[in-house]
VEXKOLGU-20378 format. One line per 3 residues: their letters; for each residue x, y, z of C-alpha. Coordinates in steps of 0.001 Angstrom, whole numbers, plus 524288, in hexadecimal, padded with zeros to 5 digits. Layout:
REM VEXKOLGU-20378
A) X:Y:Z ~ ... $
REM end
This chain:
REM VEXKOLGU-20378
XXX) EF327:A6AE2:AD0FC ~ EFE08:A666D:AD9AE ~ F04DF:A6B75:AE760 $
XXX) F0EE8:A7386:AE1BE ~ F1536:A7774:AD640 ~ F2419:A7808:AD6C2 $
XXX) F2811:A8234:ACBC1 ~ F3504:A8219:AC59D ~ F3B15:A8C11:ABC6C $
XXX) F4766:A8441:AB398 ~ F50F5:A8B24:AAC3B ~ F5E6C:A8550:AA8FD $
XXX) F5DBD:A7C48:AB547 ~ F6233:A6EB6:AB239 ~ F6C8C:A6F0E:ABBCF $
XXX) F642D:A6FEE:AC62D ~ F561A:A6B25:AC0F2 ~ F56BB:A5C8A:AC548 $
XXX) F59B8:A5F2A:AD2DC ~ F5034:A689F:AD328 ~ F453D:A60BE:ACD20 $
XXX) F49CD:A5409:AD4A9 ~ F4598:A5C73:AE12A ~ F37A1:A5E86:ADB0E $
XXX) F356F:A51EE:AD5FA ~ F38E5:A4C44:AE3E3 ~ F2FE7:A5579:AEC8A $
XXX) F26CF:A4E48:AF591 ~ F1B6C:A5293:AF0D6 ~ F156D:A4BDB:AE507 $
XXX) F0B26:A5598:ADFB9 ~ F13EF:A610E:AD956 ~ F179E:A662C:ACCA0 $
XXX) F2493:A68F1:AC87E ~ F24A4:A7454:ABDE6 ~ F309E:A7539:AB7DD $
XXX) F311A:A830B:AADEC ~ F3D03:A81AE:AA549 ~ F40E1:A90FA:AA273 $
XXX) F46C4:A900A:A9661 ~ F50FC:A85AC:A9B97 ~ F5B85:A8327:A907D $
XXX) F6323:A7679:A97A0 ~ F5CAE:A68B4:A9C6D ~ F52EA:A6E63:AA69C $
XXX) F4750:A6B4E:A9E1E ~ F4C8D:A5F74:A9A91 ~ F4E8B:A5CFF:AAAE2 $
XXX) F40C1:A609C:AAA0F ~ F3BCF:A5667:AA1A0 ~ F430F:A4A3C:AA99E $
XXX) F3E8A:A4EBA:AB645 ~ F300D:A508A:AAF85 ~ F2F70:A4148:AAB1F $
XXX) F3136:A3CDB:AB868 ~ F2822:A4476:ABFAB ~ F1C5D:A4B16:AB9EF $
XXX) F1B60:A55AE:AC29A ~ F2405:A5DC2:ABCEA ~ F2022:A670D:AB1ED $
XXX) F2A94:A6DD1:AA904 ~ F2673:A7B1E:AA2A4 ~ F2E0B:A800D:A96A7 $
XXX) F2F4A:A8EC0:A9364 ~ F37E8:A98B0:A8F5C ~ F425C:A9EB5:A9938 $
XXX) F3A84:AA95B:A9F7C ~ F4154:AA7DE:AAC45 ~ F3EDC:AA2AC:AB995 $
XXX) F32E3:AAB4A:ABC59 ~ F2CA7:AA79D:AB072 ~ F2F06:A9860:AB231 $
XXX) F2961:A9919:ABF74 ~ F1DFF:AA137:ABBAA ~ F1AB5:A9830:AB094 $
XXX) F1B47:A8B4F:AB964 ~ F13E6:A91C3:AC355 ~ F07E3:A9364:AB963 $
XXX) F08E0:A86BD:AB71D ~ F0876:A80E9:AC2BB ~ EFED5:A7A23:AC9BB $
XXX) F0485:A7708:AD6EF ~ EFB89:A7D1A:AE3B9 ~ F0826:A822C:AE6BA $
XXX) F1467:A8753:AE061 ~ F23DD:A8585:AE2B0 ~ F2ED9:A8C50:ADA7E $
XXX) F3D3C:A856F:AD9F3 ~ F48BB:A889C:AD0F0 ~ F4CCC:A7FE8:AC895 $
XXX) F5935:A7F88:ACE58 ~ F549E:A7D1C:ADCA2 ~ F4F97:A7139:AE1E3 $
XXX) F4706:A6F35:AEBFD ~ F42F9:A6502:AFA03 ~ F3B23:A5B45:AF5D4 $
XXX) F30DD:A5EEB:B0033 ~ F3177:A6C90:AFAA1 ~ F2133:A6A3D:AF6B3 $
XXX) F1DAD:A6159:B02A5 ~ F20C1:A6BDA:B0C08 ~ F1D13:A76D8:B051E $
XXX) F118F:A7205:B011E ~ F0E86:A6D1B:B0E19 ~ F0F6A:A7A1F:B13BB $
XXX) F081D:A80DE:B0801 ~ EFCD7:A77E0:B0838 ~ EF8C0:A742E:B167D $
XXX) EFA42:A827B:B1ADB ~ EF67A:A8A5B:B0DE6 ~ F02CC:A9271:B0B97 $
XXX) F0459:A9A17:AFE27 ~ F138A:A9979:AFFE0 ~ F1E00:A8F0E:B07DC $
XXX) F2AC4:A95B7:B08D6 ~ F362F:A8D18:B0CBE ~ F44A4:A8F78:B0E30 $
XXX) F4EA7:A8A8C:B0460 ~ F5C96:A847F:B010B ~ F66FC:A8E0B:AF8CE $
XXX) F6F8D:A8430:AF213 ~ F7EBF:A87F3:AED48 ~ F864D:A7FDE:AE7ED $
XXX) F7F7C:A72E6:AEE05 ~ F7E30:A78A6:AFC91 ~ F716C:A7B49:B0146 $
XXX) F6F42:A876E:B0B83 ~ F62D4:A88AD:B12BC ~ F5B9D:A9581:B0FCB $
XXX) F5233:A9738:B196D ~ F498B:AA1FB:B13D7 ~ F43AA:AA70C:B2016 $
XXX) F4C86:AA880:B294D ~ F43FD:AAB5C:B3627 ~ F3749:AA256:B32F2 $
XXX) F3291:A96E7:B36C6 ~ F2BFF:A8C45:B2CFF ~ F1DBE:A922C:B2D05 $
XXX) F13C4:A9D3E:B271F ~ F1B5B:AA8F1:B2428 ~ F1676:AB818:B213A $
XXX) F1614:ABF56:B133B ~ F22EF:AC5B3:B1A43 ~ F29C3:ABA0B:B1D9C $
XXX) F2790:AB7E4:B0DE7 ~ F3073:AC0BC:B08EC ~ F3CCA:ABB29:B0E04 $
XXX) F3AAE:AAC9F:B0B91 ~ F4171:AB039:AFD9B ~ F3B2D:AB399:AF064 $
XXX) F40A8:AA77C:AEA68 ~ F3401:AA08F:AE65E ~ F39D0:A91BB:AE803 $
XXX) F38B6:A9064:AF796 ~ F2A6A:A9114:AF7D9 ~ F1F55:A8CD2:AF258 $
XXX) F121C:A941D:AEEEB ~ F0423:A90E0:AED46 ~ F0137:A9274:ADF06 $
XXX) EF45E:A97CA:AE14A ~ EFA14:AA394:AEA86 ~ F02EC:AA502:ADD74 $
XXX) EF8A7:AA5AC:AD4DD ~ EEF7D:AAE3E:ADBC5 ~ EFA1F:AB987:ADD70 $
XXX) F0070:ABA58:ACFF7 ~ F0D1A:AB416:AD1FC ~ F1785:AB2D0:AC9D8 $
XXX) F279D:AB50D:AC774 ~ F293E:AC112:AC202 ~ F3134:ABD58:AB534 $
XXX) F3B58:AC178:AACB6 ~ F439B:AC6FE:ABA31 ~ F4DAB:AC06E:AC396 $
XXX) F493E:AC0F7:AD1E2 ~ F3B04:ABDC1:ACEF1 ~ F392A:AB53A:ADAA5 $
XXX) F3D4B:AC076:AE2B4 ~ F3216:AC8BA:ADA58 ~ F281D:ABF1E:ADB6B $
XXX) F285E:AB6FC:AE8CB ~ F2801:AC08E:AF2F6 ~ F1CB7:AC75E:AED9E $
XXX) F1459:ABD97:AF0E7 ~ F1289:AC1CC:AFE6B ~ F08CF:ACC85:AF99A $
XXX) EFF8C:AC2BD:AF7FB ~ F003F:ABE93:B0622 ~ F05B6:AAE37:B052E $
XXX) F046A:AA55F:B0FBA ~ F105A:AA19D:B1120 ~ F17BA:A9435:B179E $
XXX) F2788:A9472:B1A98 ~ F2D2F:A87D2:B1C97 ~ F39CB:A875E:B21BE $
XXX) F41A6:A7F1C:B1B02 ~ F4849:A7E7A:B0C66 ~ F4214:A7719:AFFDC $
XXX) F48AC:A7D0D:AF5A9 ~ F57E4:A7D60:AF2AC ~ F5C97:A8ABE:AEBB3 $
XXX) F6748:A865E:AE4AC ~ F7020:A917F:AE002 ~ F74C5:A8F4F:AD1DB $
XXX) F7FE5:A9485:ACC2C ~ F76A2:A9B6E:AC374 ~ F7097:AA274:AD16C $
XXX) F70BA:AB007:AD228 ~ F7A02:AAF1C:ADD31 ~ F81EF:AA7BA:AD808 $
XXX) F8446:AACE5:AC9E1 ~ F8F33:AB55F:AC6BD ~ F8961:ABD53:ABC92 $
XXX) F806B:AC958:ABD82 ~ F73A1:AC684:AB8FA ~ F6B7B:AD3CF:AB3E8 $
XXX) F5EF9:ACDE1:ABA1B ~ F637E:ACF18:AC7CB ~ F5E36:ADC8F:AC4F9 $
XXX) F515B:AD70E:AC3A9 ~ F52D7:ADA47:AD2D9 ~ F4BDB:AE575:AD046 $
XXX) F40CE:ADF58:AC9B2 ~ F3EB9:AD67A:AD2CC ~ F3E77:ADFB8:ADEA0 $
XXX) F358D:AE996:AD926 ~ F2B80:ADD43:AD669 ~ F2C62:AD9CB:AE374 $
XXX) F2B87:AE76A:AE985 ~ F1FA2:AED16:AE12D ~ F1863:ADEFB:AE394 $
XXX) F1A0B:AE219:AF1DD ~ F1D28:AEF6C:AF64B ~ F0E6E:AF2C1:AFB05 $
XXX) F0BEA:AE6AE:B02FD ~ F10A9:AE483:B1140 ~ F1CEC:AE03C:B0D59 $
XXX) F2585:AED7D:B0C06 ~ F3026:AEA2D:B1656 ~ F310C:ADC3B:B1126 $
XXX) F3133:AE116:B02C3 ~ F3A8E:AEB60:B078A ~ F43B2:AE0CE:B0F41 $
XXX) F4348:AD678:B036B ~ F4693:AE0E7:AF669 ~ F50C2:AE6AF:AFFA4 $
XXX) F5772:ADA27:B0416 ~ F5743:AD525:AF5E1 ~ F5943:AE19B:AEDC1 $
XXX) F6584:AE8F4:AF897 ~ F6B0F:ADCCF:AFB1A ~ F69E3:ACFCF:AF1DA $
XXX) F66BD:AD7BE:AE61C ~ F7190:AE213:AE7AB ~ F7C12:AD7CF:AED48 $
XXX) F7ACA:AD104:AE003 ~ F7BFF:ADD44:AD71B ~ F870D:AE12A:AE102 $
XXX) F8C08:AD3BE:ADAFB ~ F8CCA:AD77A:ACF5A ~ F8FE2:AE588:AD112 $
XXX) F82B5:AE95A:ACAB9 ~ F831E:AF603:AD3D4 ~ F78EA:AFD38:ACAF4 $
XXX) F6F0E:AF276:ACF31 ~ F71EB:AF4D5:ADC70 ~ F6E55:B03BB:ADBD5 $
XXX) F6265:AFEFF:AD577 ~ F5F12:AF7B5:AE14C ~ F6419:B03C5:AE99D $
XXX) F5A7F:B0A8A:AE1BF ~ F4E98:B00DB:AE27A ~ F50EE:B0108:AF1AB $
XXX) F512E:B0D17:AF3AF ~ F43D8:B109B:AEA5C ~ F3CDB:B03EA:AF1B7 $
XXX) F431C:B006B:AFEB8 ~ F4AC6:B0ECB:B0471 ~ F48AB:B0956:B11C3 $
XXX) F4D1E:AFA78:B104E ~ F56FD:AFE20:B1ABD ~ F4DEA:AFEF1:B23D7 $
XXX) F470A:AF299:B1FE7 ~ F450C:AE889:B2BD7 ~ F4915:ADA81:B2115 $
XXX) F53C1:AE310:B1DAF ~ F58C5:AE677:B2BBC ~ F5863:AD7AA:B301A $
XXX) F622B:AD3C3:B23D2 ~ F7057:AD1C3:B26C9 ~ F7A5A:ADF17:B29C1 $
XXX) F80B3:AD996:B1C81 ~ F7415:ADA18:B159F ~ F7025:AE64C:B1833 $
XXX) F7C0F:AEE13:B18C0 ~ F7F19:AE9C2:B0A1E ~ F70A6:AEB71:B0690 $
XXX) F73E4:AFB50:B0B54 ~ F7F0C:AFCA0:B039C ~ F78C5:AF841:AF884 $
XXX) F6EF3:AFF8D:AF95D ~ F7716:B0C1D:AFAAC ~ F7EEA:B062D:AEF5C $
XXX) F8BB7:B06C1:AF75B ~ F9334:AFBF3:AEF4E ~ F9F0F:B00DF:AF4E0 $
XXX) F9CE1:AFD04:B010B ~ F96EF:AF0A5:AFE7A ~ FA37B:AED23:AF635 $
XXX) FAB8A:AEFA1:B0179 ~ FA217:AE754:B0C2A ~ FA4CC:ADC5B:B039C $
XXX) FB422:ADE3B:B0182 ~ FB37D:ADD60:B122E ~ FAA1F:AD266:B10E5 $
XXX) FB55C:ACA91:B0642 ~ FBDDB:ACF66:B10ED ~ FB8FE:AC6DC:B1BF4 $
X) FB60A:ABBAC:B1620 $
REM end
């Protein structure tokens, strides 16, 4: 066994790999394991891999077929035997005292899951994302949970609250962190947010939004909401649930079908809404969003594209 296991899905990333594993290799704790899962990757990441592995023996590389990121980072998670467990993209790279302080909080004050805030890369500038906007470094409540973001790679998790509950990715869908993360707040975490970034996003010109090209698995939407709302739709979390599916199914979710003019998709949230969530108007998360927010989240919702065509021609306007 060692502290933590540092799990990393790898598909087609040699561009990015060796700044990415010269982050890991470099963290100031000795006693990790670096578990690389090549997806299926078809240029020089295993390769990468395997020159990074004869230098330092912590790293394992798992081969298997591409299955996708859910699958990679299920498989590496059953095989690893770190106390505790960190996620990171293969195109991110991460503070070398990403597993000091983590661990540090983790361990001395027995927390399941360390939430931290985060760098969004573009284009070689880094942006501070600081996740929760109103806390303070400290414990935080099952609440606070939900909007310290469903990504999985800014925060770590002790394998053995993992274990116990069943977790895993959801596979063969996009938006399985979204699916899988927040649910874990039925299980009642103790959970640690330290306020201050480890990890650094970097947005790809493969990134969702950054890609020109409509993608039939941003429907997967769908799927991923109705995972998240039967896993926790009889708990104590209704207005949260409520406040999260609306924020990310009204606004995110229909801005980028609006995108690409994928207007049926949009009445199919309309739809989903209105069957799950007919009061999210009234919804106190929703309420403290911006006037923008939820004025466009109403008018897609009553599928007025018309008007929401002609916001942003005054918008263009102004600029």
């Amino acid at each position: 066994m060692c502290k933590i296991s540092i799990i990393i899905p790898v598909y087609n990333s040699s561009k990015y790999l060796k700044k990415c594993l010269d982050s890991l290799v470099n963290q100031t704790v000795d006693d990790i394991e670096i578990i690389m899962v090549n997806d299926g990757s078809t240029d020089n990441s295993e390769k990468i891999i395997k020159e990074y592995q004869k230098q330092d023996k912590r790293i394992k590389l798992i081969n298997k077929q591409n299955g996708g990121q859910a699958s990679a980072r299920n498989l590496g998670l059953k095989q690893a035997k770190g106390e505790y467990i960190s996620f990171i993209d293969s195109d991110d790279y991460v503070d070398i005292n990403l597993c000091k302080d983590t661990l540090k909080k983790a361990t001395n004050e027995n927390y399941d899951i360390v939430v931290f805030d985060y760098y969004i890369v573009v284009d070689s500038e880094e942006k501070y994302n600081k996740v929760l906007k109103n806390n303070k470094t400290g414990k935080i409540s099952q609440k606070d949970f939900f909007w310290a973001g469903a990504c999985p790679w800014n925060k770590i998790y002790r394998k053995k609250f993992l274990i116990e509950n069943n977790f895993s990715f959801p596979e063969g869908i996009m938006y399985e962190d979204y699916a899988a993360i927040i649910p874990l707040i039925r299980y009642n975490p103790n959970i640690y947010y330290l306020n201050k970034p480890y990890v650094y996003y970097v947005f790809t010109d493969d990134s969702t939004m950054r890609t020109s090209e409509y993608r039939t698995r941003y429907e997967d939407i769908f799927k991923a909401n109705e995972i998240l709302v039967n896993a926790l739709k009889d708990t104590n979390y209704k207005e949260e649930l409520e406040g999260l599916v609306s924020y990310h199914m009204l606004y995110l979710g229909s801005l980028n079908f609006y995108k690409y003019k994928k207007f049926e998709q949009i009445n199919k949230i309309s739809d989903f809404m209105k069957k799950n969530f007919p009061n999210w108007q009234k919804n106190k998360y929703v309420l403290e969003l911006s006037k923008k927010e939820q004025i466009l989240m109403k008018f897609f919702y009553l599928k007025k594209y018309k008007i929401i065509k002609l916001i942003q021609s005054i918008k263009r306007c102004f600029k």
